[in-house]
C-alpha positions as a Markdown table, in Angstrom:
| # | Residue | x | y | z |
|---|---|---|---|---|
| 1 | Unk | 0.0 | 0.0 | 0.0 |
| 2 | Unk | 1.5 | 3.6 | -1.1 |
| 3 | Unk | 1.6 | 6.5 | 1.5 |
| 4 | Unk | -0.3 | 9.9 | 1.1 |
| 5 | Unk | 1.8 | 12.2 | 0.0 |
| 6 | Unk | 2.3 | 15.0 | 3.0 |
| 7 | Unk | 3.2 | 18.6 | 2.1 |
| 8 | Unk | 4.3 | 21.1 | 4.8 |
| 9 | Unk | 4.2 | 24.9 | 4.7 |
| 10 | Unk | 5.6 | 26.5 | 7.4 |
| 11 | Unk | 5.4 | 30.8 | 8.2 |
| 12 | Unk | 6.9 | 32.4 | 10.8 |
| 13 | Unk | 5.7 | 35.3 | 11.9 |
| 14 | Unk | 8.6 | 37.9 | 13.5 |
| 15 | Unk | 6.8 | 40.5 | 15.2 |
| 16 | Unk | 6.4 | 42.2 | 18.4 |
| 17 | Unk | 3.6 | 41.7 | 20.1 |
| 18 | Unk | 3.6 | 38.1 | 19.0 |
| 19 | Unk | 0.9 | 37.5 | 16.1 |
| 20 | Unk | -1.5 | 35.7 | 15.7 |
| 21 | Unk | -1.4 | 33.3 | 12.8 |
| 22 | Unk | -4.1 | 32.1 | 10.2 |
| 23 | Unk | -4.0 | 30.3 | 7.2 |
| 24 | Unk | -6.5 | 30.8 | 4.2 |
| 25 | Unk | -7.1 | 28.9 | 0.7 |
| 26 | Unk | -9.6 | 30.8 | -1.8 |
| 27 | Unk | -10.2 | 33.0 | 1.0 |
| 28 | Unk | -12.0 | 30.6 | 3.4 |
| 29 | Unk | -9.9 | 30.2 | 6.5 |
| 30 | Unk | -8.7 | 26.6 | 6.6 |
| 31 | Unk | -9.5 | 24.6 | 9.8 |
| 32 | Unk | -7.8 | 21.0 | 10.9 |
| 33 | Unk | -9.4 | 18.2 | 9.0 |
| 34 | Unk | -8.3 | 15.1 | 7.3 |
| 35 | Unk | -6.9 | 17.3 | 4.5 |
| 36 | Unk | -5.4 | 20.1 | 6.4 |
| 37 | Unk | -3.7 | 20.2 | 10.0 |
| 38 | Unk | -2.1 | 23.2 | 12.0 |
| 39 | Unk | 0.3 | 23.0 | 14.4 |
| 40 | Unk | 2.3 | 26.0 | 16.4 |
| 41 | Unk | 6.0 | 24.4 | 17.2 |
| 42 | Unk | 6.6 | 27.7 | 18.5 |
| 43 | Unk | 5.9 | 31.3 | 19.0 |
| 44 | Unk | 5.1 | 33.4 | 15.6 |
| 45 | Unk | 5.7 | 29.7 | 14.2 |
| 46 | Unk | 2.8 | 27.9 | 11.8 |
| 47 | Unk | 3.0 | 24.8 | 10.2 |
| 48 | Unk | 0.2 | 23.3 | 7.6 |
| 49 | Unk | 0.2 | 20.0 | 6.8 |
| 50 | Unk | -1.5 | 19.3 | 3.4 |
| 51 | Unk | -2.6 | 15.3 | 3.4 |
| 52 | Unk | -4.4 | 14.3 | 0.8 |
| 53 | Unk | -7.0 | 11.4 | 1.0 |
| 54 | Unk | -7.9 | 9.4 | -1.8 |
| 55 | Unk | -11.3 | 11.4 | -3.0 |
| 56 | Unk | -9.1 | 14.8 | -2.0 |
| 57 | Unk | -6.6 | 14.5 | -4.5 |
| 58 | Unk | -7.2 | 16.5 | -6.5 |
| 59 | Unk | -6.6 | 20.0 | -8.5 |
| 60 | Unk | -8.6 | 21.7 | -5.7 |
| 61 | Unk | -6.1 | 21.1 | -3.4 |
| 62 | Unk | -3.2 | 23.1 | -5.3 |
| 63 | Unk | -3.1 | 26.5 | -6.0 |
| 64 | Unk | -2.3 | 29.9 | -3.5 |
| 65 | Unk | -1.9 | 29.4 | 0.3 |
| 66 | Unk | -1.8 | 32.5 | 2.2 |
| 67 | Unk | -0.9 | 32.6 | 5.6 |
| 68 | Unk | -1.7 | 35.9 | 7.4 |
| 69 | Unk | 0.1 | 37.0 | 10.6 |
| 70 | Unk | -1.6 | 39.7 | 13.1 |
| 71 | Unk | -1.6 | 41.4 | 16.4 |
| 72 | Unk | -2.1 | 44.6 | 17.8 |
| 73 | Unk | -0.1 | 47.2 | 15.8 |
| 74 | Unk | -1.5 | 45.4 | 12.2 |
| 75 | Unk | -1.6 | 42.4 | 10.2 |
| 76 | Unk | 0.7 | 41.1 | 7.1 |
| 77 | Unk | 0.1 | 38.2 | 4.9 |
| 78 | Unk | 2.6 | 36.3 | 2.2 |
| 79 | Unk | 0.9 | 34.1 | 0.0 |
| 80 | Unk | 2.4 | 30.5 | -0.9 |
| 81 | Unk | 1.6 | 28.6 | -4.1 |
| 82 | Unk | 1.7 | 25.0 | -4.2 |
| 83 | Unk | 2.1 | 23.3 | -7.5 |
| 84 | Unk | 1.3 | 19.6 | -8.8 |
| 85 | Unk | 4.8 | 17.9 | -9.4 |
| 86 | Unk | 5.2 | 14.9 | -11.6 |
| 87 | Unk | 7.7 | 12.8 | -12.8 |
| 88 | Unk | 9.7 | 13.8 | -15.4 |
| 89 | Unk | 8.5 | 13.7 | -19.8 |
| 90 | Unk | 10.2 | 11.4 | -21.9 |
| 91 | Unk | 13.8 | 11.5 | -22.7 |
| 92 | Unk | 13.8 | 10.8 | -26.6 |
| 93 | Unk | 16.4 | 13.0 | -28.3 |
| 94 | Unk | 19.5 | 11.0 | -27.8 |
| 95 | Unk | 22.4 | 11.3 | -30.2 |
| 96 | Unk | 25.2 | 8.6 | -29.8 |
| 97 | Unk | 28.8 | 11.1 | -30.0 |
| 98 | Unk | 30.9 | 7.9 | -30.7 |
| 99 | Unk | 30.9 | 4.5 | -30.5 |
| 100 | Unk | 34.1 | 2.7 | -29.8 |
| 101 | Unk | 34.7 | -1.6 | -29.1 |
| 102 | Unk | 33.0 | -1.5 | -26.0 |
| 103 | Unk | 31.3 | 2.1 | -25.2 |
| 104 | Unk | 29.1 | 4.6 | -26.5 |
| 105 | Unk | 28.9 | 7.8 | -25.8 |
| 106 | Unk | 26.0 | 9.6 | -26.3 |
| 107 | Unk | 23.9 | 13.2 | -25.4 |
| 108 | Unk | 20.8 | 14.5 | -25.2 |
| 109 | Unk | 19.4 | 17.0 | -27.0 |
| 110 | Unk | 15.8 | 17.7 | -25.9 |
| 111 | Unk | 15.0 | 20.1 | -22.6 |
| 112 | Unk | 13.2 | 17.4 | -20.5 |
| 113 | Unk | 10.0 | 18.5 | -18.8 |
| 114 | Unk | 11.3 | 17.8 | -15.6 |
| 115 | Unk | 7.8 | 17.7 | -13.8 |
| 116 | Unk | 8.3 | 20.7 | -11.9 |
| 117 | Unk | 11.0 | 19.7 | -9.6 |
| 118 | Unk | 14.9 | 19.0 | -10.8 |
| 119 | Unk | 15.9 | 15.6 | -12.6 |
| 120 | Unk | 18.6 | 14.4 | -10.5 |
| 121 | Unk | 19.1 | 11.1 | -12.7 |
| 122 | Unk | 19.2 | 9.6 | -16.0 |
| 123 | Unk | 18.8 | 6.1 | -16.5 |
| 124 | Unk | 20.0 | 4.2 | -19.3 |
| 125 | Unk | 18.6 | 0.4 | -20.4 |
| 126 | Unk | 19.9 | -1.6 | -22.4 |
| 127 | Unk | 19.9 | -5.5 | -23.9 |
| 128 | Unk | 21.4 | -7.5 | -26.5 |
| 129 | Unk | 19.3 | -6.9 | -29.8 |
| 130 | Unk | 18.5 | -10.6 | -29.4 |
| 131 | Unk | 18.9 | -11.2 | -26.0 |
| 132 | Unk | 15.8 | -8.7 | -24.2 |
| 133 | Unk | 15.7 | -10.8 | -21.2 |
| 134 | Unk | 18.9 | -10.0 | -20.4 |
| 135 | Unk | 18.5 | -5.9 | -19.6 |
| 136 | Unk | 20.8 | -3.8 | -18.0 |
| 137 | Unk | 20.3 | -0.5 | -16.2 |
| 138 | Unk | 22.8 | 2.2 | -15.9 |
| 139 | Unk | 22.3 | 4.8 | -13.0 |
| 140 | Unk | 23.6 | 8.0 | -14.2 |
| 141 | Unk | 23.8 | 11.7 | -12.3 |
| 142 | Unk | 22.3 | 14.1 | -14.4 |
| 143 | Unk | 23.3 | 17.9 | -15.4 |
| 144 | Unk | 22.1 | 20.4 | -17.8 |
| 145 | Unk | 25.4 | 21.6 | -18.3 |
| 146 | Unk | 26.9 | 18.7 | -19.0 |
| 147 | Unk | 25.2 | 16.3 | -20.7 |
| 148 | Unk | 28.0 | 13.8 | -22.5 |
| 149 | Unk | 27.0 | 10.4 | -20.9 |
| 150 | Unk | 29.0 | 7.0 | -21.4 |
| 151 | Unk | 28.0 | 3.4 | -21.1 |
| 152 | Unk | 31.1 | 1.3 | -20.7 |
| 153 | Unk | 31.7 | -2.7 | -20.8 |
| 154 | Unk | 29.7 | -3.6 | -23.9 |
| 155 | Unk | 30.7 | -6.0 | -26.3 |
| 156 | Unk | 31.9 | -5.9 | -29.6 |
| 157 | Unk | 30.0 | -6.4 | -32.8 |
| 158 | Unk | 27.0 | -6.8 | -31.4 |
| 159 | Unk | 23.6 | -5.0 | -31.9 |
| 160 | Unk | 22.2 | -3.5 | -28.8 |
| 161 | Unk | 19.0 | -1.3 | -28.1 |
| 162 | Unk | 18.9 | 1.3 | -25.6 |
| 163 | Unk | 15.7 | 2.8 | -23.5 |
| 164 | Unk | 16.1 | 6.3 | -21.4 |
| 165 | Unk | 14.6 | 7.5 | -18.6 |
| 166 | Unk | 14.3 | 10.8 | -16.0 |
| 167 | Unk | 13.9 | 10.8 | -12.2 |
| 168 | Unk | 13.7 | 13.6 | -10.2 |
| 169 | Unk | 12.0 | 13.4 | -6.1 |
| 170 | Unk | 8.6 | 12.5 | -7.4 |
| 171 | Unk | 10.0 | 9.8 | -9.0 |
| 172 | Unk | 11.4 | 7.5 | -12.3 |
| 173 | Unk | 9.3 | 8.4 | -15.2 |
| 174 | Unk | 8.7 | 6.1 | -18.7 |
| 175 | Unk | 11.7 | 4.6 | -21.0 |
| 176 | Unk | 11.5 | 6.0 | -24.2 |
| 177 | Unk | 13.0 | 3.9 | -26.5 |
| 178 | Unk | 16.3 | 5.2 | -28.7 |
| 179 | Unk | 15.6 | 5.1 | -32.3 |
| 180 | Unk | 19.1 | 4.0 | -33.2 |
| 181 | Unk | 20.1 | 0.8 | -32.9 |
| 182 | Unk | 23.2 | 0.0 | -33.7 |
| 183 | Unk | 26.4 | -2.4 | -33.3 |
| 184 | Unk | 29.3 | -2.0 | -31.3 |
| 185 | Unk | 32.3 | -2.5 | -34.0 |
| 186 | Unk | 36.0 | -2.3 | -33.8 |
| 187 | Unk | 37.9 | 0.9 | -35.5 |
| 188 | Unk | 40.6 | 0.2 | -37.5 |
């Protein structure tokens, strides 16, 4: 069974007198429920906790927080947005650099949606052409800087295929499959 995802927004308040804090979605004041709970770790201090339930899940639930701090001398608000992340799009521009005995080294070309939160790896599949049982997954770091990635210990003259894939803190997303195949091959 999966967890709920849990999403905490927390607002500290720096003011003398101590405020009160309140926190507001579509201008209704939001109140502890099975969705939403509010705790106060500590003076001019506000947590919400956003857990979803299964029937809650939903667009309604994203969109602009605003928590509003007040006391005596006046009151001052910030609003928060909170945004649906995914996992990241496809990653299906690849263009294999060079291919040597036993390595290829290849880029990618496309900007990957990245689902709204940073890919922090690629990862790279690949099988014999005529061996697809036999798969093998290569965990690499990602940058957009430097995006020159090599997979090592293949064996020559044979055909492989390769499937690609982004992962960022939501999670892995789908292989896209390369559209080159082709076989590793000794330069002379």
């Amino acid at each position: 069974m999966s967890q709920t995802p849990l999403t905490q927004v927390t607002c500290i308040a720096d003011a003398i007198p101590n405020a009160t804090i309140k926190w507001f979605k579509s201008g209704q004041e939001i109140l502890g429920n099975e969705i939403y709970r509010i705790q106060s770790p500590g003076s001019g201090v506000s947590q919400l906790f956003i857990s979803p339930t299964k029937t809650s899940y939903n667009e309604m639930l994203f969109g602009i927080y605003r928590c509003e701090a007040m006391n005596s001398l006046g009151r001052s608000f910030i609003n928060i947005i909170l945004e649906r992340a995914t996992v990241p799009g496809l990653v299906n521009e690849i263009k294999i650099v060079d291919v040597t005995p036993t390595q290829v080294r290849f880029k990618i070309y496309n900007d990957i949606y990245d689902g709204g939160m940073p890919i922090k790896k690629i990862y790279v599949e690949y099988y014999q052409k005529y061996e697809p049982s036999d798969r093998h997954t290569q965990e690499l770091p990602f940058s957009k800087l430097e995006n020159l990635y090599i997979i090592n210990h293949l064996l020559p003259f044979t055909y492989y295929s390769f499937r690609f894939a982004a992962e960022n803190e939501v999670g892995k997303g789908l292989k896209a499959l390369s559209r080159e195949k082709f076989s590793i091959s000794l330069h002379f």
